[in-house]
Residue frames as a rotation matrix with the C-alpha (Angstrom) as fourth column:
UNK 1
0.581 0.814 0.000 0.00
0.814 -0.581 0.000 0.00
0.000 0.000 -1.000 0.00
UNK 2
-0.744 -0.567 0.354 1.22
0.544 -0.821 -0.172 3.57
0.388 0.065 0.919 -0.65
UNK 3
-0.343 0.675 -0.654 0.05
0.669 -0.314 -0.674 6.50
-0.660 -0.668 -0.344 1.39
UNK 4
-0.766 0.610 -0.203 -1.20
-0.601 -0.567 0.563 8.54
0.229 0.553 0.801 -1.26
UNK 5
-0.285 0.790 -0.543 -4.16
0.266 0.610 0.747 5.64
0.921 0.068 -0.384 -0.44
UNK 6
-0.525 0.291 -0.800 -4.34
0.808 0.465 -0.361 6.15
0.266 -0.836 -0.480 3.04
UNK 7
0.576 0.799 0.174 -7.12
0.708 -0.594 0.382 8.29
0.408 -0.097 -0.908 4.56
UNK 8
0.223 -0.367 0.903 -6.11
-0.439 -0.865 -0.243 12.16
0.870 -0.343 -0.354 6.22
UNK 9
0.744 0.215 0.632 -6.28
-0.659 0.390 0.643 9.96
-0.108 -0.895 0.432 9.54
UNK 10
0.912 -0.357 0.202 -4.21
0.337 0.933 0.127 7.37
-0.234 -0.048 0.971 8.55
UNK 11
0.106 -0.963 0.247 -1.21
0.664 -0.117 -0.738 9.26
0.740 0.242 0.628 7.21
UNK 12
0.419 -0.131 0.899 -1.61
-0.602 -0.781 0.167 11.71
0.679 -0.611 -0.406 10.22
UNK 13
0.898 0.171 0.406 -1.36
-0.400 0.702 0.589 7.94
-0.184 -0.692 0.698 12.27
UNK 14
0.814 -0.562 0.144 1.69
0.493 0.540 -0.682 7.01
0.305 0.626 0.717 10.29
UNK 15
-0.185 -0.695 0.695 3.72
-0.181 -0.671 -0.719 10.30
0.966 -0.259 -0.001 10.78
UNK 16
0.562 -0.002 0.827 2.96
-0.775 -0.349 0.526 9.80
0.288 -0.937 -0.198 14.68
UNK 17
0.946 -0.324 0.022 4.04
0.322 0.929 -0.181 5.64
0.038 0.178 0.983 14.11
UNK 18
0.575 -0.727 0.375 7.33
0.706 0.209 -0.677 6.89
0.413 0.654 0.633 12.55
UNK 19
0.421 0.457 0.784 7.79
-0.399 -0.682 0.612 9.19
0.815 -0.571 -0.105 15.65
UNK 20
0.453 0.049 0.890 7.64
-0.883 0.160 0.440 6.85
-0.121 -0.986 0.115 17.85
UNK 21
0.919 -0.393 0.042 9.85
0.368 0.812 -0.453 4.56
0.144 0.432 0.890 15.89
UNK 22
0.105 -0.979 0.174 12.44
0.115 -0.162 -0.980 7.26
0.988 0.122 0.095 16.16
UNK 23
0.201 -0.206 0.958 11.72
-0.879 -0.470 0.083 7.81
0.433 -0.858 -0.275 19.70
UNK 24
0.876 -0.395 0.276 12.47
0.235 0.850 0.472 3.45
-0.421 -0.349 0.837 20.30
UNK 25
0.310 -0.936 0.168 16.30
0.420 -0.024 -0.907 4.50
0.853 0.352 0.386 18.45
UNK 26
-0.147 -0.658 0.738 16.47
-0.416 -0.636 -0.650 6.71
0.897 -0.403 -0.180 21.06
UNK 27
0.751 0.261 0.607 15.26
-0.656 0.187 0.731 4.79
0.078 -0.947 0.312 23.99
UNK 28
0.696 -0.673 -0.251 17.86
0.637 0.740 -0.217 2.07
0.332 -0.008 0.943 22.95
UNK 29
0.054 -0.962 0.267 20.58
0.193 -0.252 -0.948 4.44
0.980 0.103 0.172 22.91
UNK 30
0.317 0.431 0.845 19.07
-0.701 -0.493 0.515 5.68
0.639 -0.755 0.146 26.32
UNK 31
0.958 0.281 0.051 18.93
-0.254 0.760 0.598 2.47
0.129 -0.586 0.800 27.95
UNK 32
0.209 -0.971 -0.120 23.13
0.882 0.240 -0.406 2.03
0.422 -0.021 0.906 27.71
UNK 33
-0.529 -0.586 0.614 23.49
0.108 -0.764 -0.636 5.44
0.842 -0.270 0.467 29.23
UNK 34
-0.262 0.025 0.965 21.34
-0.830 -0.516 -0.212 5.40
0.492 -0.856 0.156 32.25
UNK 35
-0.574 -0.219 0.789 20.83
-0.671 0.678 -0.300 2.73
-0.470 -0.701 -0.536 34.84
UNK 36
-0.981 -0.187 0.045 19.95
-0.129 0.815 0.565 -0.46
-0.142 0.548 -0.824 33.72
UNK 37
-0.469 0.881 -0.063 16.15
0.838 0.422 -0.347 -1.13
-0.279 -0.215 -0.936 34.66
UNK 38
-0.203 0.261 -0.944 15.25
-0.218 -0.952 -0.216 2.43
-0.955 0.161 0.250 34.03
UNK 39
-0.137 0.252 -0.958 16.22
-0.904 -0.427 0.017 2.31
-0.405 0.868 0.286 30.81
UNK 40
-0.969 0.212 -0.128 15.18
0.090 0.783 0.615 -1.17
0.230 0.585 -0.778 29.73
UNK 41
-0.624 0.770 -0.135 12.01
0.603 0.364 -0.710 0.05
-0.498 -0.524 -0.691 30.86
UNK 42
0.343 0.257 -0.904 11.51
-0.586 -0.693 -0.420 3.00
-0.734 0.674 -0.087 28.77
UNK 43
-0.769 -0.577 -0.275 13.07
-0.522 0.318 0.791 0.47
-0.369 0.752 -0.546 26.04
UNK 44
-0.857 0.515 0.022 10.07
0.479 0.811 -0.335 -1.62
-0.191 -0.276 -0.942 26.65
UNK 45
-0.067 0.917 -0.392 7.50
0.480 -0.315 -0.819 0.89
-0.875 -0.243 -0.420 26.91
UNK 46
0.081 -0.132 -0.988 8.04
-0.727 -0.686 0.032 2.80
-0.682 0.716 -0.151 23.83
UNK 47
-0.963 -0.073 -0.259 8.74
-0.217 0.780 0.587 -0.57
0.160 0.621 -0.767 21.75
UNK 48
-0.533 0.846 0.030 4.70
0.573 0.386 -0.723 -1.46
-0.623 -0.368 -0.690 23.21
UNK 49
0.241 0.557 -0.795 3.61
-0.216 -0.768 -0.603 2.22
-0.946 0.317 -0.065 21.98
UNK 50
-0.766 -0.414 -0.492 5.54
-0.611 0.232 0.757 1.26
-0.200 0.880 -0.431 18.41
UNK 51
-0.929 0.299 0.218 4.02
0.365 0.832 0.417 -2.41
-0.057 0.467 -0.882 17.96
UNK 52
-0.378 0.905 -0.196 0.52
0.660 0.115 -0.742 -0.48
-0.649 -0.410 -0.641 18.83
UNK 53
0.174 0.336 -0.926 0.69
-0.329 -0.866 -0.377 1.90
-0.928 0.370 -0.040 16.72
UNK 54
-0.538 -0.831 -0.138 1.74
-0.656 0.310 0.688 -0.38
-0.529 0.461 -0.712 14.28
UNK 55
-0.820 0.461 0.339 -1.23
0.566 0.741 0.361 -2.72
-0.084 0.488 -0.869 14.07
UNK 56
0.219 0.793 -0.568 -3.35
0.088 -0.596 -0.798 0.17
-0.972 0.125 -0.200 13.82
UNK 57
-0.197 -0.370 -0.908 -1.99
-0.637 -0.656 0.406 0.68
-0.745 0.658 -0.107 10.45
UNK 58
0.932 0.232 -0.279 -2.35
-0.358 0.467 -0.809 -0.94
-0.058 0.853 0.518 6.99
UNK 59
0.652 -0.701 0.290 0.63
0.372 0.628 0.683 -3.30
-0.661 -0.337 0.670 6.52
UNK 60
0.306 -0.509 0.804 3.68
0.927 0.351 -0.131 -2.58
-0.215 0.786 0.580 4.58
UNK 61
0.951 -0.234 0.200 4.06
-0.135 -0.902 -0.410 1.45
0.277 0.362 -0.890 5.36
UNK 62
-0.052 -0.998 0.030 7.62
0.640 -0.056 -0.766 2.38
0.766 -0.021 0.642 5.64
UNK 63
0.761 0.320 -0.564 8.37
0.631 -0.167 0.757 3.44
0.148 -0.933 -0.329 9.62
UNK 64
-0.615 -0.756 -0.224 11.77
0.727 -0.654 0.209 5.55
-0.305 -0.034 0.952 8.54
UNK 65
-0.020 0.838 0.546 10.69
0.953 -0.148 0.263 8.77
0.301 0.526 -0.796 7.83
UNK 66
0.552 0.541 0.635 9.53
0.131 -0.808 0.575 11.12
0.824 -0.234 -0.517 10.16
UNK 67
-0.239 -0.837 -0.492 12.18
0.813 0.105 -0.573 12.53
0.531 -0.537 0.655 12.29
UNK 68
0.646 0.644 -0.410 11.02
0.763 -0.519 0.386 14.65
0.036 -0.562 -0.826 15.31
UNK 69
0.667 -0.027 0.745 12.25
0.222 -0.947 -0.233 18.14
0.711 0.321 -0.625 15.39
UNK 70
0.462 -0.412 0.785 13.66
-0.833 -0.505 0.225 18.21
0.303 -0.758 -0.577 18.54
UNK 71
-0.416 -0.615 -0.670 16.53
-0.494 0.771 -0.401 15.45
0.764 0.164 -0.624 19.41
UNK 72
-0.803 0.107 0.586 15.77
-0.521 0.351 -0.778 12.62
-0.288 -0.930 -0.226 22.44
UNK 73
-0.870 0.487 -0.078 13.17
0.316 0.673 0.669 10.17
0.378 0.557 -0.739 22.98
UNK 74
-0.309 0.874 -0.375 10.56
0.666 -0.083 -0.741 12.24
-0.679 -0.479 -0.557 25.03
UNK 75
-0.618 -0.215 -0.756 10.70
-0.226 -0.873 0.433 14.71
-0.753 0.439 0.491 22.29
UNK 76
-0.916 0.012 -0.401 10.19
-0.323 0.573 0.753 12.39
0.239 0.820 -0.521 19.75
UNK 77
-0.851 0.442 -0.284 7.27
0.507 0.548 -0.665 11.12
-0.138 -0.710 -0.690 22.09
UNK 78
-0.480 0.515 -0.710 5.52
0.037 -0.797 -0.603 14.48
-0.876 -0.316 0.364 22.38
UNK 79
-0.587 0.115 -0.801 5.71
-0.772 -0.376 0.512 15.53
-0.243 0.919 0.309 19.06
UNK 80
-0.898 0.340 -0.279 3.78
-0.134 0.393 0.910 12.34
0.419 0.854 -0.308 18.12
UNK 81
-0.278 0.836 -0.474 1.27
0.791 -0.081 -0.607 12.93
-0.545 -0.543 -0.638 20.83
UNK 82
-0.597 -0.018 -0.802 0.96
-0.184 -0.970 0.158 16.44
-0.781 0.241 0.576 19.31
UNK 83
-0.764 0.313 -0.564 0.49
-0.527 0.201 0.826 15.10
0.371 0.928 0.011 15.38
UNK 84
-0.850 0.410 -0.330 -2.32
0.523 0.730 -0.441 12.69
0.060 -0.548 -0.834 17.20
UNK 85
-0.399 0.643 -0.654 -4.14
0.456 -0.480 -0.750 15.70
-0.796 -0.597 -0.102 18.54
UNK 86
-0.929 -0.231 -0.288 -4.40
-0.109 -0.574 0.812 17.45
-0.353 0.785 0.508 14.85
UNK 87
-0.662 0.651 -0.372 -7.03
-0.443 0.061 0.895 15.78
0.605 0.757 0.247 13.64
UNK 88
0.197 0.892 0.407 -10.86
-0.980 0.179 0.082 15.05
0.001 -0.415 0.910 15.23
UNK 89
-0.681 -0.506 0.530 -10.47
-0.638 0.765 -0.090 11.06
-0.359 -0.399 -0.843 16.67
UNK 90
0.392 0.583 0.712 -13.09
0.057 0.757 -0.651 9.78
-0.918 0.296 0.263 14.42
UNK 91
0.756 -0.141 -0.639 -10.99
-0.641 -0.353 -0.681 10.42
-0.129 0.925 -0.358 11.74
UNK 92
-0.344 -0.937 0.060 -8.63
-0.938 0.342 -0.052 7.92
0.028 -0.074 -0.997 13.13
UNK 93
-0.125 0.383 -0.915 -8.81
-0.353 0.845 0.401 4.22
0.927 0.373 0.029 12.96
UNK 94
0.726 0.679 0.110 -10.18
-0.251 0.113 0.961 2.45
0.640 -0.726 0.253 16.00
UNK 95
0.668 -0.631 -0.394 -8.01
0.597 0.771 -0.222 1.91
0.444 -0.087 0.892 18.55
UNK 96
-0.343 -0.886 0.311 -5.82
0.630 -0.463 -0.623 5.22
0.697 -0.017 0.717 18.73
UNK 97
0.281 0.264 0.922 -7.52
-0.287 -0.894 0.344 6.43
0.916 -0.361 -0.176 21.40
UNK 98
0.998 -0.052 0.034 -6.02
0.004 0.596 0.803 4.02
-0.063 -0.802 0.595 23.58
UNK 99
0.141 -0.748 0.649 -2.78
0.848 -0.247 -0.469 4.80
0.511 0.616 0.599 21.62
UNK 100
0.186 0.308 0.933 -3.22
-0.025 -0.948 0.318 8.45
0.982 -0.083 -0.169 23.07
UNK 101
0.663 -0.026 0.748 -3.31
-0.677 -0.447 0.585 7.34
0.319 -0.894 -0.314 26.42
UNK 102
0.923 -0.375 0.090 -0.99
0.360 0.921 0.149 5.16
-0.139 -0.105 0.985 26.61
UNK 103
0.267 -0.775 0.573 1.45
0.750 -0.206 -0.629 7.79
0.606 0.597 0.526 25.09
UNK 104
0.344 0.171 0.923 0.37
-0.532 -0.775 0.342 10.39
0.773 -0.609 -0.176 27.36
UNK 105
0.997 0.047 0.064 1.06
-0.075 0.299 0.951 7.94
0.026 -0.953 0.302 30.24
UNK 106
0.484 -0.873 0.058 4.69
0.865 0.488 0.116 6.83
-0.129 -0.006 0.992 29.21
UNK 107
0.040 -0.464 0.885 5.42
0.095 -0.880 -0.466 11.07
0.995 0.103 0.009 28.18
UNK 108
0.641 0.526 0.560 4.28
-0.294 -0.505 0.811 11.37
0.709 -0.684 -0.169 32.12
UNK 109
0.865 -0.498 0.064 6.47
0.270 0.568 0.778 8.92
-0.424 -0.655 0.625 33.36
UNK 110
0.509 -0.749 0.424 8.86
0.782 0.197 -0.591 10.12
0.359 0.632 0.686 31.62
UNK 111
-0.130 -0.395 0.910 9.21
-0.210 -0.886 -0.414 13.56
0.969 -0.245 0.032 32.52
UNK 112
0.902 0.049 0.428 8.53
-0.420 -0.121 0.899 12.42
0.096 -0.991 -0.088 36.06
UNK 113
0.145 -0.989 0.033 11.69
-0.928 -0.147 -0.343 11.15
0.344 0.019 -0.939 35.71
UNK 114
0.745 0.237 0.624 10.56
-0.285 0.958 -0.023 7.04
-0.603 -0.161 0.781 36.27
UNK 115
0.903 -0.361 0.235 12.81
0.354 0.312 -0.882 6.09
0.245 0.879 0.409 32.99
UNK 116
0.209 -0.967 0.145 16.07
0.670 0.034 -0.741 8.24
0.712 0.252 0.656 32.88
């Protein structure tokens, strides 16, 4: 499938996907620079928010891509909470409101400093 096919919802879902694909590069890199469990926990949680946001999609898009604006993985996080919020949540496939909170929960822990 190519996204010229995919609905305003779906390629808005994609660019948040590919997001949070770069924000699991950075959780790896993360996870070698601060204690061990921390970061294999944010390695973990962000790889969950990936595979979910993943089977929301049509198979076969391409997850390189979108590259958040601001380095790091909570960055990367936000920003695809942000691209999420853009568009009205029936425009999205089922599902991504649980996506949503789930992101929102792991941005929270995050900045509460649970992870790094």
């Amino acid at each position: 499938m190519t996204t010229r096919n995919l609905t305003a919802g779906e390629r808005s879902l994609l660019r948040a996907t590919q997001l949070i694909h770069a924000a699991s590069r950075h959780a790896r890199g993360a996870s070698s620079r601060v204690p061990y469990l921390p970061g294999l926990l944010l390695e973990e949680a962000v790889r969950h928010l990936l595979w979910q946001a993943m089977t929301l999609l049509p198979e076969g898009l391409p997850l390189d891509g979108a590259q958040p604006r601001l380095p790091g993985c909570l960055q990367a996080l936000e920003e695809a909470e942000a691209e999420l919020r853009r568009r009205p949540v029936g425009e999205y496939p089922d599902g991504v409101s649980l996506l949503v909170v789930d992101l929102c929960d792991v941005i929270a822990r995050t900045r509460a400093g649970a992870w790094l």
